[in-house]
C-alpha positions as CSV (number, residue, x, y, z in Angstrom):
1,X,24.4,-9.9,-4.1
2,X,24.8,-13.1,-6.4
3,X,25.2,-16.5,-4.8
4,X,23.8,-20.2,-4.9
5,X,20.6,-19.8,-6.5
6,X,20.9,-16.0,-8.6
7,X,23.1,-15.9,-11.9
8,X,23.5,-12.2,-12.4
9,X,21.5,-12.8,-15.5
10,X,18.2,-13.3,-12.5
11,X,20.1,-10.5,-10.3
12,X,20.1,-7.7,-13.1
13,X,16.7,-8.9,-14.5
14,X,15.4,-8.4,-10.2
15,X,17.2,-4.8,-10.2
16,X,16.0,-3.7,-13.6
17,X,12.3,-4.7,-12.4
18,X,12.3,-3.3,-9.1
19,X,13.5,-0.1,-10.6
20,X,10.0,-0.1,-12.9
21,X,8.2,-1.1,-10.0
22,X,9.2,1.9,-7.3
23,X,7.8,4.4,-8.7
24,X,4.4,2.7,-8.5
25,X,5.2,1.0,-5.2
26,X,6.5,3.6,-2.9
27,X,3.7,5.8,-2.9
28,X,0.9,2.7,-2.1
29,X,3.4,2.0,0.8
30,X,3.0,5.3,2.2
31,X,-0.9,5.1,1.3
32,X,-0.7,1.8,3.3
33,X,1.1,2.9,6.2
34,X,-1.2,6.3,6.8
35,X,-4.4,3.7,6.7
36,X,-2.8,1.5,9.5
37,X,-1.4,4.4,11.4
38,X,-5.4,5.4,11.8
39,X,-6.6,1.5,11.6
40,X,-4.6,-0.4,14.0
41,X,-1.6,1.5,14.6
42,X,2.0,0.6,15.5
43,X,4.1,-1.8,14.7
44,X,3.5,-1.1,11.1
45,X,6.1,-4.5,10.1
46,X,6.1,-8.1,11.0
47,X,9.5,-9.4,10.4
48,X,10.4,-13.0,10.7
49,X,13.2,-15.2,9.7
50,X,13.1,-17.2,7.1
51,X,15.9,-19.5,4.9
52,X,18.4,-17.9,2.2
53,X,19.8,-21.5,2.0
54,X,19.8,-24.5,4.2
55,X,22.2,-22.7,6.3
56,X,21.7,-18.9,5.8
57,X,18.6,-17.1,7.4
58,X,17.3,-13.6,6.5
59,X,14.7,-11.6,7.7
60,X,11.3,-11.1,5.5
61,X,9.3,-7.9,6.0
62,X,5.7,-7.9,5.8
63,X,2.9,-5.4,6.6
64,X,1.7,-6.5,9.8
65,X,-1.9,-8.0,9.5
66,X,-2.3,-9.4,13.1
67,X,-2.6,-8.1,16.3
68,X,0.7,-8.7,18.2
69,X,1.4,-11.7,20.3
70,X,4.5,-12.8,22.1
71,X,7.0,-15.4,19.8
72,X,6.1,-18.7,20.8
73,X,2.1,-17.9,20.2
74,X,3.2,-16.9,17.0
75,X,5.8,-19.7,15.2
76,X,5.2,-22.0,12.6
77,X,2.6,-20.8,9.6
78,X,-0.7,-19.1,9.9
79,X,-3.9,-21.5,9.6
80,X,-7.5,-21.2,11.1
81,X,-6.0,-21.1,14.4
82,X,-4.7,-17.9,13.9
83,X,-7.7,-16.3,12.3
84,X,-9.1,-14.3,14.8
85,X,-5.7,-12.4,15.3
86,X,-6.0,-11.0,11.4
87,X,-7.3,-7.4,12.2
88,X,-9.9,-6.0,9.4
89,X,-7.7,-4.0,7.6
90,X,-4.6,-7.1,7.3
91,X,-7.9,-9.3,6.2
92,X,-7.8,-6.8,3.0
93,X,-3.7,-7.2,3.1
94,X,-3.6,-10.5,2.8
95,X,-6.6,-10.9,0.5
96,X,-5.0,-8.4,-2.2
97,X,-1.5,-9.6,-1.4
98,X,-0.3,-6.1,-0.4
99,X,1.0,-7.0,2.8
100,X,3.9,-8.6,0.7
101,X,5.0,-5.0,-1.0
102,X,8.1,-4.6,2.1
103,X,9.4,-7.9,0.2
104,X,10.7,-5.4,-2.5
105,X,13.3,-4.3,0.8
106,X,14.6,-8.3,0.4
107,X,14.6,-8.2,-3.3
108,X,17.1,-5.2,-3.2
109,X,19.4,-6.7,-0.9
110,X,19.2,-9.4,-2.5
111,X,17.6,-11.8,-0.4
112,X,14.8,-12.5,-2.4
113,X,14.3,-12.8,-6.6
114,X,10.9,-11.5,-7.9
115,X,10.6,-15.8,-8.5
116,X,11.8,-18.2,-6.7
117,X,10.1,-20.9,-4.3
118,X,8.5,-19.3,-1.2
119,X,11.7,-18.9,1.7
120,X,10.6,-21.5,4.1
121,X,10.7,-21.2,8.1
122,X,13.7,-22.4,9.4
123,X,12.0,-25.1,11.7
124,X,11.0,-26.6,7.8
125,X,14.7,-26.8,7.1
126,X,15.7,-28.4,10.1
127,X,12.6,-31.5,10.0
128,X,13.3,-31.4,5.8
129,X,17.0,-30.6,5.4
130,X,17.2,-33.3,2.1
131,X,14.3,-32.1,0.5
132,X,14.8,-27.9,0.8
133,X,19.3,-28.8,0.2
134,X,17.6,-29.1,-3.3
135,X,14.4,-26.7,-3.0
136,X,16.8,-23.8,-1.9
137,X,19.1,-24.3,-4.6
138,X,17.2,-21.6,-6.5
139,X,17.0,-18.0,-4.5
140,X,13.4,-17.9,-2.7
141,X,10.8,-15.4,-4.5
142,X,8.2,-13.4,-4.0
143,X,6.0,-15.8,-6.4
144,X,6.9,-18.4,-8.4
145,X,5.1,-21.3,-9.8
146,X,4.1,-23.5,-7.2
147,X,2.5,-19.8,-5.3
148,X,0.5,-19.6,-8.5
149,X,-0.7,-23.2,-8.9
150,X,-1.4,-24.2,-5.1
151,X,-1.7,-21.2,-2.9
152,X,-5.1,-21.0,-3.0
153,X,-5.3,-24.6,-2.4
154,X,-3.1,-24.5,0.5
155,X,-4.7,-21.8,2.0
156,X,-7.8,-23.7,2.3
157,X,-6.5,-26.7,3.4
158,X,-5.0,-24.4,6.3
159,X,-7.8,-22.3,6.9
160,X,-9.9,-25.5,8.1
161,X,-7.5,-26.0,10.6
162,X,-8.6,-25.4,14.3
163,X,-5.6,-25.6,16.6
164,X,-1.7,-25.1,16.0
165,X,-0.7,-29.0,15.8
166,X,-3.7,-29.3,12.9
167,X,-2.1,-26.6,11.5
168,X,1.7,-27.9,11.5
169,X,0.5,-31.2,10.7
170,X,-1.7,-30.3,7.5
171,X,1.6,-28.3,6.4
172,X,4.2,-30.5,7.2
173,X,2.2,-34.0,5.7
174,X,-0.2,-32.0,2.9
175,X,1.1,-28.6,1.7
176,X,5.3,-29.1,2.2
177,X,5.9,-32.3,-0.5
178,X,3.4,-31.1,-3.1
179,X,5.0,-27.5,-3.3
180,X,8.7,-28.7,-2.9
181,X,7.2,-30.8,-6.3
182,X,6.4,-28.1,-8.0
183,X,9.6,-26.1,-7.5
184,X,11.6,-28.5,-8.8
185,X,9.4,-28.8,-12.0
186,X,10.0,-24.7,-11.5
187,X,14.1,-26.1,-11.5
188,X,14.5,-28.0,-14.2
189,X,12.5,-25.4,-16.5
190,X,14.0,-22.3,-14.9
191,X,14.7,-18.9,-17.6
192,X,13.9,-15.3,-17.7
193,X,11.5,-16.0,-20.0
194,X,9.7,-18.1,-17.8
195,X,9.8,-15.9,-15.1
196,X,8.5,-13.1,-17.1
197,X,5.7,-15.5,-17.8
198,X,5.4,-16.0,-13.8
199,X,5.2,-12.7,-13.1
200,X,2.7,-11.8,-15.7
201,X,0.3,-14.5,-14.1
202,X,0.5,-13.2,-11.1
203,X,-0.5,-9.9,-11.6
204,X,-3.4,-11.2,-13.5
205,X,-4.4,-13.2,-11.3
206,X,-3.7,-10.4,-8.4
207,X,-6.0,-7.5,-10.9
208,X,-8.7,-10.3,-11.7
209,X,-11.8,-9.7,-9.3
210,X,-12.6,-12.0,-7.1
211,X,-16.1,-14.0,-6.5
């Protein structure tokens, strides 16, 4: 599926690379299911929706790292608020990433590219419409360059927060602007070679160990 955002330059480069990556991938999915069918059980997938386009939603799948709670205990994005949901074995997810391996499911429908900006929640779209009309005009990814220079950053910044409206706040005012900048910078520069580049950093910085 081509569209806004995916020449079918980035759409066979994303099919050629998910090909190399299945045969590597399907069997740590299955490793990764058996360990939370022992560990915490069903619902093995957290699915929300999140934004295609200003317009168009899509649902991204995850590996479920929380314990379960009802819809409205669970909108907008995870900060320190939310901490004592993450269940011990989604704390090792999240840490390595790996709750991000269903996102291959998006990539082959096309939802996703392997690079791209982060798809945002729709309530983002709705109080930044301007801002993600040119954010969104490349596909969202599963990294891309503003995940590689401010994730960590951001996640810091969210971590210290204590209740949901620090938490949309911090987002909204401190985390929202200074990625949207860098996706743009991701825009104007945008090639395969770049996101070769991208995705070489990321599984660097995914294999380097951690302090």
């Amino acid at each position: 599926m081509c569209g806004a955002g995916m020449t079918p330059q980035k759409r066979a480069f994303d099919l050629v690379l998910l090909l190399l990556a299945l045969p590597l991938a399907l069997p740590l999915l299955a490793l990764l299911l058996g360990l939370m069918a022992l560990c915490q059980g069903r619902p093995f997938f957290y699915v929300s929706e999140r934004m295609l386009s200003p317009t168009r939603g899509f649902y991204l799948i995850k590996l479920r790292s929380m314990h379960p709670v009802s819809a409205a205990e669970n909108s907008g994005v995870s900060g320190g608020d939310k901490a004592a949901r993450i269940t011990r074995l989604g704390a090792i997810l999240r840490r390595s990433h790996l709750d991000e391996l269903p996102q291959l499911w998006n990539v082959l429908r096309g939802e996703l590219s392997f690079v791209g900006p982060r798809p945002p929640l729709r309530q983002y779209i709705k109080s930044n419409p301007e801002l993600y009309d040119i954010v969104l005009k490349n596909r969202p990814g599963i990294t891309g360059l503003a995940t590689l220079i401010f994730h960590r950053h951001e996640a810091c910044l969210l971590a210290a927060c204590t209740t949901p409206a620090q938490t949309e706040a911090t987002y909204t005012r401190r985390c929202i602007p200074r990625k949207a900048r860098i996706d743009l910078l991701y825009q104007e520069r945008q090639s395969l070679c770049l996101d070769l580049w991208l995705i070489g950093r990321t599984i660097a910085t995914l294999l380097r160990p951690r302090v």
